[in-house]
N, C-alpha and C positions, 0 to 999 in steps of 0.2 A: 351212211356216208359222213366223214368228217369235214369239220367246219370247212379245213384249208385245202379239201376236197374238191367243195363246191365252189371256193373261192379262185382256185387254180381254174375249173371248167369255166369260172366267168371271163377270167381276165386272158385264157385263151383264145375264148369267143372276142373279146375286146380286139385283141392283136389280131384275128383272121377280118376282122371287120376294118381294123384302123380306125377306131372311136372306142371311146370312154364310155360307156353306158349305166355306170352305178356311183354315185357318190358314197365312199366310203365312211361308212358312217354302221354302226352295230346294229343290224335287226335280228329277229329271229322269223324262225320260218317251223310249219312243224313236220315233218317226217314219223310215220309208225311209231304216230300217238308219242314224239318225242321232238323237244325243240332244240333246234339248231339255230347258233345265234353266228351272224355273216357278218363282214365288214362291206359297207358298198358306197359307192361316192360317184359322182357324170355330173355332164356343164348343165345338166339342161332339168329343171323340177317343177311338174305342173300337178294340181288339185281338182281337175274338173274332168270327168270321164271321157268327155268327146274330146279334148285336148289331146290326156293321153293319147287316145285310142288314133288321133289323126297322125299327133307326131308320130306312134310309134308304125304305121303304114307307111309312113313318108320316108322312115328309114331313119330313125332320129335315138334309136334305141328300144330298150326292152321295158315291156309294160306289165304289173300288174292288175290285171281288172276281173272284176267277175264274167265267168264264162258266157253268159246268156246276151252280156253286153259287145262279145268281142266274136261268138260260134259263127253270123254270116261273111265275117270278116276272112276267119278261118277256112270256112267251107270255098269261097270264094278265092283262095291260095291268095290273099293280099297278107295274112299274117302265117307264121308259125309257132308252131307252140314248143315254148320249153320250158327245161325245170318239171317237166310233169306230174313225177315224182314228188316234189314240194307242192302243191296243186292239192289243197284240201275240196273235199266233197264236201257241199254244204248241202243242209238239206232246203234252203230259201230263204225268202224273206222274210220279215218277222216285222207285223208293228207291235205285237205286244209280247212282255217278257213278264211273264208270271211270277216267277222268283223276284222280282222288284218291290220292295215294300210297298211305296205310293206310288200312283200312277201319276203323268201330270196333270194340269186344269186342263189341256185343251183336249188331251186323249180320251181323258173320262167324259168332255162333253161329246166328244162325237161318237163314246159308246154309248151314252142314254139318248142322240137322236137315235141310233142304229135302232135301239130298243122301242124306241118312243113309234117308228115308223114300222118296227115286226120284222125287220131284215137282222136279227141277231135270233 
């Protein structure tokens, strides 16, 4: 799908709604292992999961969050899900990233208690 593809399906959704819901501004998104960079811009921009997750319930616009954060939401017909298709599969979370040269001070102390107590 092209950029002004996806940017037309939003600003569609915008006009059936009657609100603004993306500050335009350049991100990228990734599509079959290939990334797609959007322009998005809205009144409203928050950093903390239950934020999002409230306004975007309350009808305040389109969120993204991780799925595991948002699925009783979903299951519960309080959200909908779109963009699907943009919607990478992740395979979790992650505290440690091997390919990282050094680890920090506080990571590596609480892998030597891990070790120290036989839970690693």
């Amino acid at each position: 799908m092209a950029q002004s593809a996806l940017s037309q399906i939003v600003r569609r959704t915008e006009e059936r709604l009657g609100l603004r819901l993306l500050t335009r501004t350049t991100r990228s998104v990734m599509r079959g292992g290939r990334e797609v960079r959007v322009r998005m811009e809205g009144q409203l921009l928050l950093n903390t999961i239950d934020l999002i997750l409230d306004a975007a319930i309350d009808g305040h616009g389109l969120a993204y969050l991780p799925y595991d954060q948002v699925q009783q939401a979903i299951q519960e017909k309080k959200l909908t899900r779109v963009l699907e298709k943009f919607t990478p599969d992740l395979p979790g979370y992650h505290l440690y990233y091997p390919h990282r040269r050094h680890a920090g001070s506080a990571f590596s102390l609480l892998i030597d208690v891990l070790k120290y107590k036989g839970d690693v």
